[in-house]
C-alpha positions in Angstrom: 100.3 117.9 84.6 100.5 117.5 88.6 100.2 120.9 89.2 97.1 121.1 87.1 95.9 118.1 88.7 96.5 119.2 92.1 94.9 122.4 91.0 91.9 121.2 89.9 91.3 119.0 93.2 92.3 121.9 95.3 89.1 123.4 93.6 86.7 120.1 93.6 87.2 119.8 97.3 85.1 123.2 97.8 82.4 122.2 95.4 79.4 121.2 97.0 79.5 117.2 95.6 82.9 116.9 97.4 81.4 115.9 100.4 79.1 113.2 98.6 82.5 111.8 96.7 84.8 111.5 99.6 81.5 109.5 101.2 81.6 107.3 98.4 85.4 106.6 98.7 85.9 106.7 102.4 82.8 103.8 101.9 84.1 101.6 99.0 87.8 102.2 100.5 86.7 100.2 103.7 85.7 97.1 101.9 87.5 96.7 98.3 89.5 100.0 97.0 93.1 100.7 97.5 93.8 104.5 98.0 92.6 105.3 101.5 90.2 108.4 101.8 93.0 110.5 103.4 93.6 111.8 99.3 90.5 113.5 99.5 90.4 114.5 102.8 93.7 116.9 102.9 92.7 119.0 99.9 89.2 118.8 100.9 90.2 120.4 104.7 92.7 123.0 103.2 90.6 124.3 100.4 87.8 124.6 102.8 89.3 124.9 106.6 85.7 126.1 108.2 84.5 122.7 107.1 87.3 120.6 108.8 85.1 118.5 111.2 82.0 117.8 108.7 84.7 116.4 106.7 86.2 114.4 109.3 82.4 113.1 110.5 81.4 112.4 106.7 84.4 110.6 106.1 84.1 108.5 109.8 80.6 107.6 108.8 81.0 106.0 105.5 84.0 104.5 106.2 82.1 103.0 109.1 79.3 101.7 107.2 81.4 100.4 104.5 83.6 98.3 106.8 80.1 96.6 107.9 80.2 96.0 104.0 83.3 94.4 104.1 82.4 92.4 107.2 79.3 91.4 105.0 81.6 90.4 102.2 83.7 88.5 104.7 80.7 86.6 106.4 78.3 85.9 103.6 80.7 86.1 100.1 83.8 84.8 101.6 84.3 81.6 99.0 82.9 84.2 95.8 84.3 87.3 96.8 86.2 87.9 100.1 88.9 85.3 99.1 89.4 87.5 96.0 90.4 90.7 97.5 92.5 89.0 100.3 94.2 86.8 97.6 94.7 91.0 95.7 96.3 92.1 99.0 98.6 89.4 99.5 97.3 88.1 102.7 95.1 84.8 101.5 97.6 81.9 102.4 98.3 84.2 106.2 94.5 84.3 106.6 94.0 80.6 108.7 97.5 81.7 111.4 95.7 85.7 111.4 91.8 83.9 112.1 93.5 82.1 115.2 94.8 85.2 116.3 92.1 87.6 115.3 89.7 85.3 117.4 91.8 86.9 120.7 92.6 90.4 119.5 89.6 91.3 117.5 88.5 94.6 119.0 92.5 95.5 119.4 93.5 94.2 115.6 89.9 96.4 114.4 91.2 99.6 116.3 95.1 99.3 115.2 94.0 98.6 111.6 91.5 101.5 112.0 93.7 104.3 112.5 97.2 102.9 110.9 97.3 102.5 106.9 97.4 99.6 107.5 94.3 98.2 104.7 91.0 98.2 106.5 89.5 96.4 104.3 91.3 92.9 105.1 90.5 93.8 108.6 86.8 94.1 107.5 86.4 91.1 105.5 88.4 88.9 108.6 86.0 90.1 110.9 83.4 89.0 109.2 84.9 85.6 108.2 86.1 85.0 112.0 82.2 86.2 112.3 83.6 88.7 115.3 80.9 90.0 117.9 79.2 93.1 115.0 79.0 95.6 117.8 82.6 95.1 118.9 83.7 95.7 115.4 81.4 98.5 114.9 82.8 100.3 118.1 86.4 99.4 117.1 85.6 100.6 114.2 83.7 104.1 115.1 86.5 105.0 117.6 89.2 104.2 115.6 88.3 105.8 112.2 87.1 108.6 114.0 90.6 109.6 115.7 92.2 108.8 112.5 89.7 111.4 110.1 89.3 113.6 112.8 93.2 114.1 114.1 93.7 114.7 110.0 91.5 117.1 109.9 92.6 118.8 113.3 96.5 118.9 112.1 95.1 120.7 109.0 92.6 123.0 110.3 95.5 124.3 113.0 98.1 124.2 110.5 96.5 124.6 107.1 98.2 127.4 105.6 101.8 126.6 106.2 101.0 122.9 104.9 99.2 123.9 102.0 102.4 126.2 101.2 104.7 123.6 101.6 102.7 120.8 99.7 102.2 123.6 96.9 106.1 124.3 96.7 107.0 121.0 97.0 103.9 119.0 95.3 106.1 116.7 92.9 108.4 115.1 95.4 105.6 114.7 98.1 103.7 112.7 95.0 106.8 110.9 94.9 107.4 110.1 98.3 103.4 109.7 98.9 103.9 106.3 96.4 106.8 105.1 97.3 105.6 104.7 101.2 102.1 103.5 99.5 103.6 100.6 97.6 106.7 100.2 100.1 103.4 99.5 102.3 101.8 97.4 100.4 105.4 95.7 99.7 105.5 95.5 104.0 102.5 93.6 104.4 103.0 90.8 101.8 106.2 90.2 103.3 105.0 89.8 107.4 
């Protein structure tokens, strides 16, 4: 069954809606959904190498202008919604020690949480909460999603076919190992 799955994504990502679904992930991904954009993007890059930075841009954009959707969340829906999803991810009795801190580090926390997998969209939501300066967290933002999508996409336009070998030979302990960091991640975060 993972083969065929990994088979048949291997052969959405060339299809010409691929584009308008990883936009619609990399968006909702910045503000309230868990699996980061990154799934879509590596099959997406090596079933279609040519269209590596497209992919990359498409992905930086969304994810962009969801985060400002997350910031929205976090500044106007904080008490309905934004408590919610931080309470989901563990981080709601943190939040008041991170706000003193975040109201320092903004731009630096933004870019950090940008490009790590670390989940952008508790970085979104605080920066709307802590109300931080929009156009510092929308170049925070830009700079660091965009070396994030972009080095992906770089690593597997250069190296595509040896990776896509590998990750074909290999496909059911990367799955493995691809959760266990996931939710070792997630496990990571509650505890600091």
């Amino acid at each position: 069954m993972l083969q065929r799955t990994y088979d048949w994504t291997m052969r959405q990502a060339s299809q010409p809606h691929a584009l308008w679904t990883l936009a619609v992930i990399s968006f909702i991904e910045s503000s309230i959904f868990p699996i980061p954009p990154d799934v879509l993007i590596i099959p997406m890059v090596l079933a279609a190498r040519e269209k590596a930075w497209r992919i990359a841009a498409v992905c930086t954009v969304a994810s962009v202008v969801g985060g400002y959707a997350g910031y929205a969340i976090g500044y106007f829906l904080w008490e309905t919604i934004g408590q919610a999803v931080l309470g989901f991810y563990g981080y709601l009795d943190k939040f008041d020690a991170f706000k003193q801190l975040y109201n320092e580090w903004g731009a630096w926390i933004v870019g950090m949480a940008g490009f790590t997998p670390f989940p952008y969209k508790v970085i979104t939501i605080a920066s709307g909460v802590t109300q931080l300066d929009p156009v510092v967290f929308g170049i925070a933002s830009v700079v660091s999603r965009a070396a994030r999508f972009f080095l992906v996409a770089a690593l597997l336009w250069k190296f595509g076919p040896p990776i896509r070998s590998f990750i074909e030979k290999h496909l059911g302990k990367l799955t493995i190992a691809f959760f266990v960091l996931l939710l070792g991640g997630f496990a990571l975060l509650k505890v600091l």
